[in-house]
C-alpha positions in Angstrom: 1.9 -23.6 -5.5 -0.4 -26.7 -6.2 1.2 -29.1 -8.8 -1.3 -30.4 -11.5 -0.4 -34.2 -13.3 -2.3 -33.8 -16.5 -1.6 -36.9 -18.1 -4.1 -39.0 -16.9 -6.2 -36.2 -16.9 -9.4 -35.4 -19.6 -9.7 -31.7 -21.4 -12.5 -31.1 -18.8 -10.8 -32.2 -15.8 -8.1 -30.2 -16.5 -10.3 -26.9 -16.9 -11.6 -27.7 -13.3 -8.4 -28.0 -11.7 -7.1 -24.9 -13.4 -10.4 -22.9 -12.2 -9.9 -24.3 -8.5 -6.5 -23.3 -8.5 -7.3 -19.5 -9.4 -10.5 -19.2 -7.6 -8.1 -19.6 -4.5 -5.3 -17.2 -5.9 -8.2 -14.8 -6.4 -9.8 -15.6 -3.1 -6.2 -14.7 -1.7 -5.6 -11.7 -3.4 -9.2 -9.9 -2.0 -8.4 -11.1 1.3 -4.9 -9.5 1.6 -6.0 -6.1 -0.4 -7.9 -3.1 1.0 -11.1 -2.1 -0.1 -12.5 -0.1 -2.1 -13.6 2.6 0.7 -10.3 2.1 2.9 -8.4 3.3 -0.3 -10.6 6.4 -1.2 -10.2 7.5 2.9 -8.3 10.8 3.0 -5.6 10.8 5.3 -4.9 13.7 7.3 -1.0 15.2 7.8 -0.7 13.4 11.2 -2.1 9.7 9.9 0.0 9.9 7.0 2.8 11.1 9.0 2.2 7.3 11.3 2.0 5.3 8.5 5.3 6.2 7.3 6.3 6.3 10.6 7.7 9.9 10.7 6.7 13.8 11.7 4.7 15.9 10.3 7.2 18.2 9.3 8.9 15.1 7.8 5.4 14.8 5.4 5.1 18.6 4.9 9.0 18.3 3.8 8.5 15.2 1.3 5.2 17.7 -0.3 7.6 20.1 -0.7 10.3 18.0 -2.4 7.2 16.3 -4.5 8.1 12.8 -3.3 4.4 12.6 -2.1 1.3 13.7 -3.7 -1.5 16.1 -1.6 -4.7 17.0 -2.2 -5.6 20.5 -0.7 -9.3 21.3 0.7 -9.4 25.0 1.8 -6.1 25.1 4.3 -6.1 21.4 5.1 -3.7 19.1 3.3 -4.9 15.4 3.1 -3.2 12.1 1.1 -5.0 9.3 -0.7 -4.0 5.6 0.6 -2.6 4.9 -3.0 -0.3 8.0 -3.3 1.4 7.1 0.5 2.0 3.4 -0.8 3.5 5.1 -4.5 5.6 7.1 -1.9 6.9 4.1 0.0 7.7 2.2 -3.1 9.7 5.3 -4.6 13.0 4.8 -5.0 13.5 8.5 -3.7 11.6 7.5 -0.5 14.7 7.1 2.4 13.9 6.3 5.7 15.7 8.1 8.8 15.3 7.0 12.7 13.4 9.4 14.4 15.5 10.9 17.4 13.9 10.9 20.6 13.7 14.7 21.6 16.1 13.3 24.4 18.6 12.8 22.9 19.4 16.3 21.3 20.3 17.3 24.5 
């Protein structure tokens, strides 16, 4: 965070300084979020299901338990970007290691 020494400074100097410093928080914030389009991309049961990093019958299970939001379209299920972050953020959300099929024998 940038340090600003205003007493040597005028009332206009100081509004400069201040709009400097949160043009570049602002310039920072777009760069790091997603657009606009990314976040209105439906995800499909298998994407979703690799963003958290889990099966699809992991994804079908957290629909059924209403941890995670689905929109339906006909038969297909499909997630919005927004509600698969909401569901990572969620205190209910748990992570388990995947087993590799493997090792069930």
């Amino acid at each position: 965070m940038k340090q600003v020494h205003i007493y040597e400074l005028t009332p206009q100097e100081l509004l400069d300084e201040v709009r400097k410093v949160v043009q570049e928080e602002v310039r920072k914030a777009m760069a790091s979020a997603p657009s606009a389009e990314e976040d209105l991309h439906p995800y499909t049961v298998q994407e979703t299901a690799k963003l958290l990093d889990c099966c699809r019958q992991t994804v079908h299970e957290y629909v059924r338990t209403g941890k995670l939001r689905v929109h339906k379209l006909g038969a297909r299920s499909y997630f919005m970007r927004a509600d698969i972050l909401a569901a990572l953020q969620s205190e209910s959300y748990q992570r388990t290691p995947k087993t590799s099929r493997h090792a069930r024998r």
